[in-house]
Backbone as JSON, one array per atom type, in Angstrom:
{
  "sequence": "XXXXXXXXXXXXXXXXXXXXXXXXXXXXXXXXXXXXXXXXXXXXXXXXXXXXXXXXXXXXXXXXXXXXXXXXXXXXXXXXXXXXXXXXX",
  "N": [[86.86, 119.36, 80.3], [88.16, 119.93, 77.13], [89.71, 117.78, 74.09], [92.59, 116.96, 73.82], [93.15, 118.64, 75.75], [95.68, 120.03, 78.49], [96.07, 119.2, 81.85], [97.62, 120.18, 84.81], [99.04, 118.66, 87.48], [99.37, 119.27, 91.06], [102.32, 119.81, 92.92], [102.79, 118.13, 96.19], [104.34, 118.12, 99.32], [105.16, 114.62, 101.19], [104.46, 113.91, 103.83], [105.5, 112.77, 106.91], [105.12, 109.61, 108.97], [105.63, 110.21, 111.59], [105.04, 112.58, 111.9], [102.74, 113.37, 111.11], [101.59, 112.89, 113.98], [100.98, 114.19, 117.0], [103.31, 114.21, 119.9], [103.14, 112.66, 122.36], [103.41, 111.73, 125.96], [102.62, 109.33, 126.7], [101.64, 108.1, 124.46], [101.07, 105.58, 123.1], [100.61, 104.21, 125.08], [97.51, 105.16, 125.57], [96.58, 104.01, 122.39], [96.57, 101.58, 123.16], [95.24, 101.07, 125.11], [91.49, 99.58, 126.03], [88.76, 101.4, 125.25], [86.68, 101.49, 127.13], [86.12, 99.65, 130.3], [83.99, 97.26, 131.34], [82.99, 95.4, 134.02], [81.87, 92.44, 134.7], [79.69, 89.41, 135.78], [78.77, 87.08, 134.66], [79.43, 84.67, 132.61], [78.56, 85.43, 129.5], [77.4, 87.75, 127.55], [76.18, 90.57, 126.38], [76.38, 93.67, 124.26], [75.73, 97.26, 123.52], [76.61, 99.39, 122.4], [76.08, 101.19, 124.05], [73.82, 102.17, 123.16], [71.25, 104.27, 122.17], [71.48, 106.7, 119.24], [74.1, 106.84, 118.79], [74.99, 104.09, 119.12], [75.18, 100.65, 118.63], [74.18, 97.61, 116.67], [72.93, 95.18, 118.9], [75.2, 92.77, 119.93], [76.13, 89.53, 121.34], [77.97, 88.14, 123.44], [80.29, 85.28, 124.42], [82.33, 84.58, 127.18], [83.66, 82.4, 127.25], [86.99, 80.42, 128.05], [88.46, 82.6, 128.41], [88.88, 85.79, 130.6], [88.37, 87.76, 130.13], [86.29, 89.78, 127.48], [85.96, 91.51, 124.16], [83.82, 93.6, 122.3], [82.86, 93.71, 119.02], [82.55, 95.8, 117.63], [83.01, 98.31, 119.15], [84.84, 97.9, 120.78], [84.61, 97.7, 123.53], [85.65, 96.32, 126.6], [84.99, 93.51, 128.13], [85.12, 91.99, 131.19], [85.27, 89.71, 134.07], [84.56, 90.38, 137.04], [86.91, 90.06, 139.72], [88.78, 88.62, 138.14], [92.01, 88.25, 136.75], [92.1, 90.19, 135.02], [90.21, 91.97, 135.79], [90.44, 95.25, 136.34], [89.76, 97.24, 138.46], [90.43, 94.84, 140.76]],
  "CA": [[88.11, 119.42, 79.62], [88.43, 119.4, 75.58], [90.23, 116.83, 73.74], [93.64, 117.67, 73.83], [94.08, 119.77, 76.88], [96.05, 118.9, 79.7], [96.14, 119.68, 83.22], [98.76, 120.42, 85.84], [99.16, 118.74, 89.38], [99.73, 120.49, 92.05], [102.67, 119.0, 94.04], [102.82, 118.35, 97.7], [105.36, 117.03, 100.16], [104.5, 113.95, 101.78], [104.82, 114.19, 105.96], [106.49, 111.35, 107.07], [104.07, 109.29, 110.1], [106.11, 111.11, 113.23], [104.62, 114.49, 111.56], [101.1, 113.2, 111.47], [100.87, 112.57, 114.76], [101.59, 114.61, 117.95], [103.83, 113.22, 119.96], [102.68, 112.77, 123.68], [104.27, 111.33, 126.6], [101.81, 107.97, 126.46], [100.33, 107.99, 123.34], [101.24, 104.62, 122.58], [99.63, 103.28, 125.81], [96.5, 105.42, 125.03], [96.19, 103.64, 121.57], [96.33, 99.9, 123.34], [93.37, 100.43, 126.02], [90.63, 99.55, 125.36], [87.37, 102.81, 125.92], [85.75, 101.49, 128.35], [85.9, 98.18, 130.72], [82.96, 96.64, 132.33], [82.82, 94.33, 135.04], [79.99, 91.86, 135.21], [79.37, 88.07, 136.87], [78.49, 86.47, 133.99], [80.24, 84.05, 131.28], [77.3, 85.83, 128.73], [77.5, 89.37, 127.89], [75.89, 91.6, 125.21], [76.85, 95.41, 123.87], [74.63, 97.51, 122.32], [77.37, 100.48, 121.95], [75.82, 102.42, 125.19], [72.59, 102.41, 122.79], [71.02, 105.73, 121.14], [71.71, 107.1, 118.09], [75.02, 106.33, 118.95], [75.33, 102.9, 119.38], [75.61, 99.59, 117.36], [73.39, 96.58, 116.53], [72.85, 94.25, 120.28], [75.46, 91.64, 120.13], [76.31, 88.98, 122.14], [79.89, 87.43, 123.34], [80.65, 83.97, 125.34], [84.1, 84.53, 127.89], [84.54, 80.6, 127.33], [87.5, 79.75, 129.42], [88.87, 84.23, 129.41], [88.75, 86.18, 131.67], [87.62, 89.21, 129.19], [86.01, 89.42, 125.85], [86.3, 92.55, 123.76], [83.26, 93.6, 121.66], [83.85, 93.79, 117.95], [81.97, 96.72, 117.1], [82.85, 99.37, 119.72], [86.12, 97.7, 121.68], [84.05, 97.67, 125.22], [85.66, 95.33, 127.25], [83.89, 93.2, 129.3], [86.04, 91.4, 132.15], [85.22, 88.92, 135.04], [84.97, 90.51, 138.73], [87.75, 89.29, 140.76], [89.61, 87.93, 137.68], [93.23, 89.02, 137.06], [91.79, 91.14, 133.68], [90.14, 93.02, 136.21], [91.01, 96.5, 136.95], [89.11, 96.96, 139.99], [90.03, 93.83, 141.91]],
  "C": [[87.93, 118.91, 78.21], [89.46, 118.2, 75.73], [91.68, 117.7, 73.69], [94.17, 118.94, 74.62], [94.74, 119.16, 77.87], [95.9, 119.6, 80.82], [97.4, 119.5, 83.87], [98.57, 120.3, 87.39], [99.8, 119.0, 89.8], [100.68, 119.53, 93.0], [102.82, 118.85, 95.53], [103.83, 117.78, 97.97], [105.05, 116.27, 100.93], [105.2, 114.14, 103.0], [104.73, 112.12, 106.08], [105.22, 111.31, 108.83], [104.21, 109.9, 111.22], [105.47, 112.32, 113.21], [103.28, 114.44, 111.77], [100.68, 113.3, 112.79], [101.33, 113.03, 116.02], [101.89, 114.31, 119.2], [103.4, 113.63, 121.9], [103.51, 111.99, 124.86], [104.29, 109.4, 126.84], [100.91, 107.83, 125.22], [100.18, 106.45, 122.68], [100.31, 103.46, 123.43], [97.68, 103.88, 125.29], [96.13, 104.56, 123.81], [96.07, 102.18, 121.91], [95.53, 99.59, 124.22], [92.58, 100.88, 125.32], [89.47, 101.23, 125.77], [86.96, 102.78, 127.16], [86.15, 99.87, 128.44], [84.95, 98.04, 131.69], [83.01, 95.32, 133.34], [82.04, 93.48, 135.38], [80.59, 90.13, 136.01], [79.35, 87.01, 135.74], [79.13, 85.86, 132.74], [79.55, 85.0, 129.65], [77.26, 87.16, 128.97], [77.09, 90.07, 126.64], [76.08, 92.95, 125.26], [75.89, 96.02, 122.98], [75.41, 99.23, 122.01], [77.03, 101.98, 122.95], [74.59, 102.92, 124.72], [72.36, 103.97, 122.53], [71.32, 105.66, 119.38], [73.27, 106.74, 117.73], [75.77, 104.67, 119.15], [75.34, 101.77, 117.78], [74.42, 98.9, 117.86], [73.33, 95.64, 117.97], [73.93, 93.07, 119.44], [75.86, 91.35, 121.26], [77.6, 88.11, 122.34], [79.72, 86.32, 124.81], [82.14, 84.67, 126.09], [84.68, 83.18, 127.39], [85.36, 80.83, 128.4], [88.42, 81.47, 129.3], [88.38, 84.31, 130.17], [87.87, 87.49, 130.98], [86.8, 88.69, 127.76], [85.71, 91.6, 125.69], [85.1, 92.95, 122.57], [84.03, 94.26, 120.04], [83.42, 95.09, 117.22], [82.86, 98.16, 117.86], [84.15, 99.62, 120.65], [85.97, 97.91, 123.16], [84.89, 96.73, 125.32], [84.89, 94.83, 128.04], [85.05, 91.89, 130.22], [85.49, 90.76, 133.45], [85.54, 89.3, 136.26], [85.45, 89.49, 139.13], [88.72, 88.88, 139.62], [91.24, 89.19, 137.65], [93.29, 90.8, 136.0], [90.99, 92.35, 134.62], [90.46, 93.94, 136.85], [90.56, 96.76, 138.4], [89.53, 95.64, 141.04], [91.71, 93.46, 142.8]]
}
């Protein structure tokens, strides 16, 4: 563009958030579980994102005194057989 030209934007209409997003019967519960929940024994639990090409870096998560812990990379849960967090019990 020379000195002294101008240009002309192009206007749009903005879509309001209800438009973005199609509207389902649970979509609200869908967006608050977690992917996946695992079940293990152990206070001590590492994620490695299901590993591959796909996955994330190995970390590692304490329960302390939960019942779950939620990795921060990938949103696995990981949950305490028998506790109340778990689905299965």
């Amino acid at each position: 563009m020379g000195r002294g030209q101008r240009f002309q934007c192009a206007r749009t209409e903005m879509q309001s958030p209800d438009d973005a997003m199609p509207e389902t019967e649970n979509s609200f519960e869908n967006v608050m579980n977690p992917p996946e929940v695992v079940a293990v024994e152990t206070e001590r639990v590492s994620c490695d994102g299901g590993g591959g090409a796909l996955g994330h870096p190995r970390v590692w998560y304490e329960m302390g005194d939960e019942d779950f812990v939620e990795c921060g990379y990938c949103d696995r849960r990981f949950v305490r057989k028998g506790s109340p967090a778990d689905p299965g019990a």
